[in-house]
N, C-alpha and C positions, 0 to 999 in steps of 0.2 A: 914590723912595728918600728924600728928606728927610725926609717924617713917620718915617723910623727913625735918622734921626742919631742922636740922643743915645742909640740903640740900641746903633747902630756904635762909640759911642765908650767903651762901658762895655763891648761885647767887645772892643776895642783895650784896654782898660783889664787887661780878662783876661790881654792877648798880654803885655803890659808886667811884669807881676808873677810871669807861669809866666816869662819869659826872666831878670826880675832875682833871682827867688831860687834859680833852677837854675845861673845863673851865678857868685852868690855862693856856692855850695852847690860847682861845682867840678862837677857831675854833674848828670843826669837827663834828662827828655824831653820838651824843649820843643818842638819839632817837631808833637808827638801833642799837644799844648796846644791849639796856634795853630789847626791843623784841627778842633779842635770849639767853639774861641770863639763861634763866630757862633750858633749855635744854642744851647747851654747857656745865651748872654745872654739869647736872646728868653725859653728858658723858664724863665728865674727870675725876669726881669725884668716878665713877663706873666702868666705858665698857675701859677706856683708858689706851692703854700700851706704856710707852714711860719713856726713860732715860732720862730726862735734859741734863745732861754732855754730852751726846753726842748722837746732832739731826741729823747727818748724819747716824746713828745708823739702817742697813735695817729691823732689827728686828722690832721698832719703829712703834707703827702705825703710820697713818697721817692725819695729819686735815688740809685740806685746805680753808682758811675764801675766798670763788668765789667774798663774797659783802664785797671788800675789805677796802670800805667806812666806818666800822665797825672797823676797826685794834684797835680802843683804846680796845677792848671786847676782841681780842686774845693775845694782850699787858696785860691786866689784866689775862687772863686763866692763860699764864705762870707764871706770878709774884703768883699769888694764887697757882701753880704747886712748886713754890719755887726754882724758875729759876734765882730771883734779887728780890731784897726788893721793895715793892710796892711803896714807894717815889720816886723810880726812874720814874715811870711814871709819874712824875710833868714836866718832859723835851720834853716830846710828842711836837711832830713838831717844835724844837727847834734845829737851826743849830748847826749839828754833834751829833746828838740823835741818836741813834737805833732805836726808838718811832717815826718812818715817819708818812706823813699822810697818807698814807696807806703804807700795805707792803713792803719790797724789801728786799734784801739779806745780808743788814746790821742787819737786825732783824733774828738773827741764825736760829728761832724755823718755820720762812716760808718757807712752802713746792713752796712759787713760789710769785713773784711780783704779786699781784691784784690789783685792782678798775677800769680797765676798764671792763667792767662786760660781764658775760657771757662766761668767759672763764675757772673756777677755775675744773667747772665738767670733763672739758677734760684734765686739768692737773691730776685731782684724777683718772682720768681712764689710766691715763700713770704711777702711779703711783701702782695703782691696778692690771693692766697687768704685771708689772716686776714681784709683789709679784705672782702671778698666775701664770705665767708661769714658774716662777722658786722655785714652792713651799716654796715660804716664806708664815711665820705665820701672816703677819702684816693688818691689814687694813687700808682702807681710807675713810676718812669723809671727806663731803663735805658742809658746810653749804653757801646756795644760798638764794640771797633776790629772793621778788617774782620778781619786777621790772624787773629782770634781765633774768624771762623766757619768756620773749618777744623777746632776743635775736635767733637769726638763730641757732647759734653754738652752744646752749641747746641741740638741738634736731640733732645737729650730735652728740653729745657726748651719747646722751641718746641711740641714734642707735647703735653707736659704744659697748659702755657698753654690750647692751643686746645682741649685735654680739657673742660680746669675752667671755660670760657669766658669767660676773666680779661680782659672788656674796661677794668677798670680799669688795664689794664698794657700799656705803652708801651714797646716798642725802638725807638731810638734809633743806626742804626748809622752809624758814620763810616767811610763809604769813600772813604779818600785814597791808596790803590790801595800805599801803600810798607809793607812789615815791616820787621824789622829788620832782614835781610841782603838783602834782594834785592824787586821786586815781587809782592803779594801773589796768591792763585793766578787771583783774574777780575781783578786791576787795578780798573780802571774800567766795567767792561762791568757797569752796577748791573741791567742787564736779569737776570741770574741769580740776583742776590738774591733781584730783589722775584718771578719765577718760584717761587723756594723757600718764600720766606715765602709765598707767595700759598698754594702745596700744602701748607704745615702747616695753612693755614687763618686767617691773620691777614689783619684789613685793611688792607693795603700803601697806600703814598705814597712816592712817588720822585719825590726834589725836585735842586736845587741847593742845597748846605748852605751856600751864602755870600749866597743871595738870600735877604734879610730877609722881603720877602714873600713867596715862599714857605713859608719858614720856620715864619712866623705862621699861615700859612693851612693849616702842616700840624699844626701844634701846635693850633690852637683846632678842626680835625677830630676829632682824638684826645682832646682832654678832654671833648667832648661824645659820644664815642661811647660807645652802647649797644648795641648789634648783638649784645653774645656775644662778638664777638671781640676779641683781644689784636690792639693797633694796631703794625704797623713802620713807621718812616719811617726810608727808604733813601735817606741824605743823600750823595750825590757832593761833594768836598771835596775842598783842596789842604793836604796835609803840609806845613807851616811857611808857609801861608797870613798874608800880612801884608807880609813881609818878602823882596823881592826874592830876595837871594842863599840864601835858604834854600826858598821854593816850587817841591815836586814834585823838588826834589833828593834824588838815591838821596847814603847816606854821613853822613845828620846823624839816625840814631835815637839815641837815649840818650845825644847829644854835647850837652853847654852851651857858650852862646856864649862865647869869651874874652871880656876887660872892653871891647878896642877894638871885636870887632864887634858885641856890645851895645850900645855908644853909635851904631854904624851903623843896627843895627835900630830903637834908641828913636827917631831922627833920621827914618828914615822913619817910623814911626806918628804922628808929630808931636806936639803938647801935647797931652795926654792929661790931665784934670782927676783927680787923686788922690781928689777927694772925690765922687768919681760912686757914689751905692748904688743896688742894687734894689730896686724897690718889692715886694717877698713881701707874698701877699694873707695874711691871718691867719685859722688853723682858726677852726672854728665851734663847736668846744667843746673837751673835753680829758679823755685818757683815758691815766694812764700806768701802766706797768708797776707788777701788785703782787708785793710780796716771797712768795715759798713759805714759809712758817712754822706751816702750821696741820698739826693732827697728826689722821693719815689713822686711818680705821677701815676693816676687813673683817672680813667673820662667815665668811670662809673655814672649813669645817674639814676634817679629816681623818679616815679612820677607820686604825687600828692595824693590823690586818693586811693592809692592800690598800698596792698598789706605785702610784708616780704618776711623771711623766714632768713634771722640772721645767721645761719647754718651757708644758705646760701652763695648768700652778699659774700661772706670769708671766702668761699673758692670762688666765684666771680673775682674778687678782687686779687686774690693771690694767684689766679692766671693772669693776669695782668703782670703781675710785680713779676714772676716767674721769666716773661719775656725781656726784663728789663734788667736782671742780673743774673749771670751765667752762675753765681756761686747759689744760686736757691736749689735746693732739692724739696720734693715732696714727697715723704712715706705715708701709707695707704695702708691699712689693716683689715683690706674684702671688704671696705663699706665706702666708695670713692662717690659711689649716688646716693651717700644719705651724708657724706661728711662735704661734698661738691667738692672735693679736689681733683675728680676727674674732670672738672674741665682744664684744671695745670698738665693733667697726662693729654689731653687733646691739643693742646698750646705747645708744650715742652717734652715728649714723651721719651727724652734724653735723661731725663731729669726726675721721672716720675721712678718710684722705687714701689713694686707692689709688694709687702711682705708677709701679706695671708693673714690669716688666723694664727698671728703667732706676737703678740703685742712686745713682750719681754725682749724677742729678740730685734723686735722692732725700734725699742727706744736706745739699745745698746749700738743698733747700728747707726743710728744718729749721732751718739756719742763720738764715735770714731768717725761721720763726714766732719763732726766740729771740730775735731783736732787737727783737720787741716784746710781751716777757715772756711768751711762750705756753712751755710745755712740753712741747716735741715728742718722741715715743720711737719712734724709726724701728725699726722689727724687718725682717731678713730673714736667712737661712742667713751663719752666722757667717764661712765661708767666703767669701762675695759682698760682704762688706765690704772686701775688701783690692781688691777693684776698684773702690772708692773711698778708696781710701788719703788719694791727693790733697784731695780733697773734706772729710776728717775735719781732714787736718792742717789746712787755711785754716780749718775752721771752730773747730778748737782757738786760732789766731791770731785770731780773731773775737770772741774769748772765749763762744763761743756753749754753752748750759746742754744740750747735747741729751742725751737719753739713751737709748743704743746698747742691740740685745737681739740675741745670736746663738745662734741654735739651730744643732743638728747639728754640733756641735762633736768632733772627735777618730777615731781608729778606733774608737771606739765604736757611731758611727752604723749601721756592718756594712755589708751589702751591698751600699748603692749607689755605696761605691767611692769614689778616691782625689778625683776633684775635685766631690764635695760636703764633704769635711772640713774641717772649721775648725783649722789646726792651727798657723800660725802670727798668728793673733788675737793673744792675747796680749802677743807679741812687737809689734806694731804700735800698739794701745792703748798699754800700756804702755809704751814709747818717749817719748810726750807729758808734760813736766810735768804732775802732780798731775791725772790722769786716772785717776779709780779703776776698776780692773776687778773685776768680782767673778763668783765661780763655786760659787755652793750644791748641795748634794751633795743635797736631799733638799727634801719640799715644806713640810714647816715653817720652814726658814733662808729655800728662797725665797720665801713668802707676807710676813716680815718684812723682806726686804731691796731689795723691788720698792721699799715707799714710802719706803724712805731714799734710791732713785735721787733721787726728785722732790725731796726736802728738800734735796738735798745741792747747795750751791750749785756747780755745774760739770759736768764733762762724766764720764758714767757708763757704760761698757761691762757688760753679765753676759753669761756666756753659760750657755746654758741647756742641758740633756741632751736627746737622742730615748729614749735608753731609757728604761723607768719602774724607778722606786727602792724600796727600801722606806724607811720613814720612822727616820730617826735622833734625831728629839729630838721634843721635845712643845711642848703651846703654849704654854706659860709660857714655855721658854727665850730670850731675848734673844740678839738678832745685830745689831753696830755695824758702821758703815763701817772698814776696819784693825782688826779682832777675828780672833780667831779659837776654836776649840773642844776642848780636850783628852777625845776620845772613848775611848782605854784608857790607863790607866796603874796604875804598881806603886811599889811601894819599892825593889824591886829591877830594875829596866828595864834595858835595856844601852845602847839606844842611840832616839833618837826617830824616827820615822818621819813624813813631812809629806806630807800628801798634799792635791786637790784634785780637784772634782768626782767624777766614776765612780771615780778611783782612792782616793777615800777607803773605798768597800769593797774592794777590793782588800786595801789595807792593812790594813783589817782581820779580813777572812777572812785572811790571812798572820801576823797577830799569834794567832789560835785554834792553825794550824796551830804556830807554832814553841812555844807555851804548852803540847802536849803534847812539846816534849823540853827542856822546864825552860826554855824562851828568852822573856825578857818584853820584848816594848818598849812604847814610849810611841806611840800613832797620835795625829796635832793633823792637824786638818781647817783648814785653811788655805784658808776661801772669801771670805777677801778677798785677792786677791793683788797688789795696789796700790791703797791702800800696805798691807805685810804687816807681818802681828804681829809684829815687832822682840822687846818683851819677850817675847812669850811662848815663842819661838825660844829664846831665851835663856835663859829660865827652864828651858825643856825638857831645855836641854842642861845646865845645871849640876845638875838632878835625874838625870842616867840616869850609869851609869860608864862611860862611853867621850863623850869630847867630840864629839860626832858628828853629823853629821844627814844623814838619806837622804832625797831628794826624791823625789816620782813624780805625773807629768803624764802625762796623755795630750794632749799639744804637744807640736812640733819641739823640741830642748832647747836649740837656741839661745833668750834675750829670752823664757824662759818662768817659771815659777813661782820653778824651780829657782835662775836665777840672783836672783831678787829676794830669794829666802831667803837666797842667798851675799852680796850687798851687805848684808842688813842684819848680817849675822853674821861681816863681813869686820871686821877686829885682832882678835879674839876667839882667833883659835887652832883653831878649830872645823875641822875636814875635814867638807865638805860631798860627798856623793857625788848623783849626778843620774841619776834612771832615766826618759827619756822616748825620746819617740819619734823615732828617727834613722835611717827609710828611709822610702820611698812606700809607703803600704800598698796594699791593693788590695779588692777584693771577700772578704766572708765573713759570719760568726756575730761579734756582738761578742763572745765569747770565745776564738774564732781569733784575731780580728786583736791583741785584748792580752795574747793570750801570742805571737803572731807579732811584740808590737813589744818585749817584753821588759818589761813593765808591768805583769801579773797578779800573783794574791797568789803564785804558784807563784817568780817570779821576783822580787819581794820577798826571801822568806822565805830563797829561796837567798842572796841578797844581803848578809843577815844574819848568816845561816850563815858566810859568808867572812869578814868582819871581825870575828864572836865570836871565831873558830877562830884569825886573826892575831894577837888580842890574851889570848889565851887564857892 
């Protein structure tokens, strides 16, 4: 053990700075610190290749901390890597710190927002995959509490990994057997781990995570392996390791020390030299993220009387764009012939990622191609994104660029009934700061609105139709991010009609119908629906006599179109009415089920009818 002293005292150096800024901080989890010091030291101190100056670096490997509850421990790795002077870490969880309570993208050196757990392995496996696939030298670490392989999404990512045979990707689990109320469900018996990982298919190591040599000898197996497989090392480890009155003690998760037993704890680790760094081996070249700025081309076209299924047109047209920039990825979730991104896997099959029947792990590993400037557009049934809700929100806190594609959106889809519809999408996207959704009603808005996904710096939802449409505009017309389209209007209108996706025919078969009993309105196609045409709302209304606007979705009406058109047209005066969809639908024709939800042009037009008649 002497050839690792100065090993030992630069992970004491770890204990000493997760305990003094969590305790000057008043909160956090130094406890989950102290249990992974010993091993995080060897491998930054040894195995770790990485620039400071610059973590966007794809050279760089990557450490993603999954138990993000821990952040004071990868606050001090860098400060010890000589990233900022260790005092700064007295600002932890202090408003406008870099030093959050856990992660986010204020903190440069995160490979990805954590502490909702369970999700970090499938960010290192997206980040694993790019280097793989595009023979980069880099790898990725992943350090996971145990707690957190109780989670589902472990064991897509473990699948996943051992699919893509990501031997450049490394878990790292810390089993110090405590959660946060009580012991975790195998404690210490690491024999089950490394049985589980051994059946995903990884090459296991089950070591003692305090034994340096160990440690080293499990770490320098894994940076040398080749094999195909994603490495685990199943590190047995003591919760609050260090520090007498706090090791293996149930009662001290997410508690900081007061100031006196701080000075107990410093007292036992003894002089600890402040100025200890790690020696990081430095990449071997340098590859950083480039800006999206260049302006896409497709020869897409259309013919006039034939009907097309905007589901389509999006993977027509994102095989296109796929050949055109090296940084596009497309994830797939088993449905590539109902979502047409398999014609991007026929185009680019470099580039296509299938990741099954496993959504959650699907959007997390997007997250992690975004953090090193790829542009990933996960497609699957818009419906099956809400079982990854979780997984969108952290990666909206990631600030990750992905861009979302849901098909089979609404009673529209018919037949196959209530739990393939996408009907509260909308509602869930849109919830996130400056998350644009968008929903094209026809194949010429969507062939021009796929490449403003990619341009647009941030995160992009459409959702796409099953049915096919006939075409509402041509190819000169122009479509922005927050536009929208006024497809009928008059001089004398009464009132405006806003509609989106399928229900922009609707509304306008309803405006023919009421046009034979002298009734005109205004129909505006509203397929951006965050952020929504504000002026043009507003313009609408101050042209029609009746300050009015009628919405109509085919969505839940809660968090759907209808209310983003009411925010933007709230002090105005405006009475907004909202016609969407407010029961379970079930089985039918899509023209059963949107006259069965009250959203056809039939139930428009009546709609009309009643407040002409009111104001009459």
């Amino acid at each position: 053990m002497k050839a690792f002293e100065t090993l030992k005292n630069k992970a004491n150096l770890l204990r000493k700075w997760s305990m003094i800024s969590t305790t000057e901080a008043g909160s956090g989890h130094p406890t989950s610190c102290l249990s992974a010091a010993d091993i995080t030291a060897t491998l930054f101190d040894k195995y770790f290749t990485y620039d400071t100056a610059d973590p966007l670096n794809n050279y760089n490997d990557h450490f993603v901390l999954s138990k993000g509850h821990a952040a004071p421990l990868l606050y001090a790795l860098f400060g010890v890597s000589g990233a900022y002077p260790l005092e700064e870490l007295k600002t932890l969880r202090k408003f406008g710190s870099r030093f959050q309570g856990h992660p986010v993208p204020a903190f440069a050196y995160a490979e990805a927002a954590t502490g909702s757990l369970g999700q970090g392995l499938s960010v290192g496996a997206g980040l694993a995959l790019a280097a793989k696939r595009e023979g980069l030298p880099s790898r990725t670490f992943v350090l996971t509490g145990d707690g957190e392989l109780a989670e589902g999404q472990i064991w897509e990512a473990t699948n996943f990994a051992s699919h893509e045979k990501l031997d450049n990707l490394v878990a790292i689990l810390d089993i110090n057997r405590l959660a946060q109320s009580q012991a975790t469900m195998f404690g210490h018996h690491i024999e089950e781990y490394v049985r589980r990982f051994e059946a995903f298919g990884f090459e296991v190591t089950a070591i003692d995570g305090h034994n340096f040599e160990e440690i080293d000898q499990a770490l320098q197996k894994a940076v040398s392996n080749t094999n195909g497989k994603p490495t685990a090392i199943v590190a047995k480890t003591i919760k609050g390791k260090g520090i007498s009155f706090l090791e293996d003690k149930d009662g001290w998760h997410g508690k900081a020390l007061k100031k006196d037993d701080l000075q107990k704890a410093l007292a036992e680790l003894g002089n600890v030299d402040d100025q200890l760094r790690f020696d990081l081996k430095k990449p071997a070249g340098k590859l950083m993220p480039q800006s999206v700025d260049k302006q896409y081309k497709t020869a897409i076209d259309f013919e006039k009387d034939k009907t097309y299924a905007t589901r389509e047109v999006f993977g027509e047209v994102l095989a296109d764009l796929v050949k055109q920039d090296k940084n596009i990825y497309v994830l797939d979730g088993d449905v590539m012939n109902s979502t047409f991104t398999e014609y991007a896997k026929k185009e680019v099959p470099e580039r296509f990622v299938e990741c099954y029947i496993a959504e959650q792990n699907m959007v997390s590993v997007a997250a992690g191609l975004s953090r090193l400037g790829r542009v990933p557009f996960a497609a699957t049934f818009g419906a099956f994104f809400t079982r990854a809700a979780d997984q969108v929100r952290m990666a909206r806190v990631s600030e990750a660029h992905i861009k979302f594609a849901g098909s089979h959106v609404g009673v529209s889809i018919g037949e196959d009934g209530p739990s393939q519809m996408a009907l509260e999408d909308i509602a869930m996207f849109g919830a996130w700061p400056d998350v644009v959704v968008l929903q094209p009603a026809d194949a010429w808005s969507a062939a021009q609105l796929v490449p403003k996904m990619i341009t647009h710096p941030g995160m992009v939802y459409m959702r796409t139709l099953r049915p096919k449409t006939n075409l509402l505009y041509s190819k000169n017309d122009t479509f922005d991010i927050g536009g929208s389209r006024v497809l009928r209007q008059s001089d004398h209108d009464e009132l405006t009609v806003a509609a989106t996706g399928i229900t922009v025919f609707e509304a306008l078969k309803a405006a023919d119908e009421l046009e034979k009993e002298n009734i005109h309105i205004r129909v505006l196609d509203c397929y951006s629906i965050h952020p929504i045409d504000a002026e043009a709302l507003k313009a609408s209304l101050h042209a029609t006599r009746q300050n009015m606007l009628i919405t109509v979705e085919d969505h839940f009406a809660h968090g759907g179109m209808g209310d983003f058109a009411a925010t933007a047209l709230a002090g105005t005066g405006a009475e907004v009415i909202k016609m969407a969809v407010t029961a379970i639908s079930q089985s039918g024709t899509m023209n059963e089920l949107l006259h069965a939800a009250g959203i056809d042009a039939g139930h428009i037009a009546q709609k009309v009818r009643e407040y002409c008649a009111v104001t009459a």
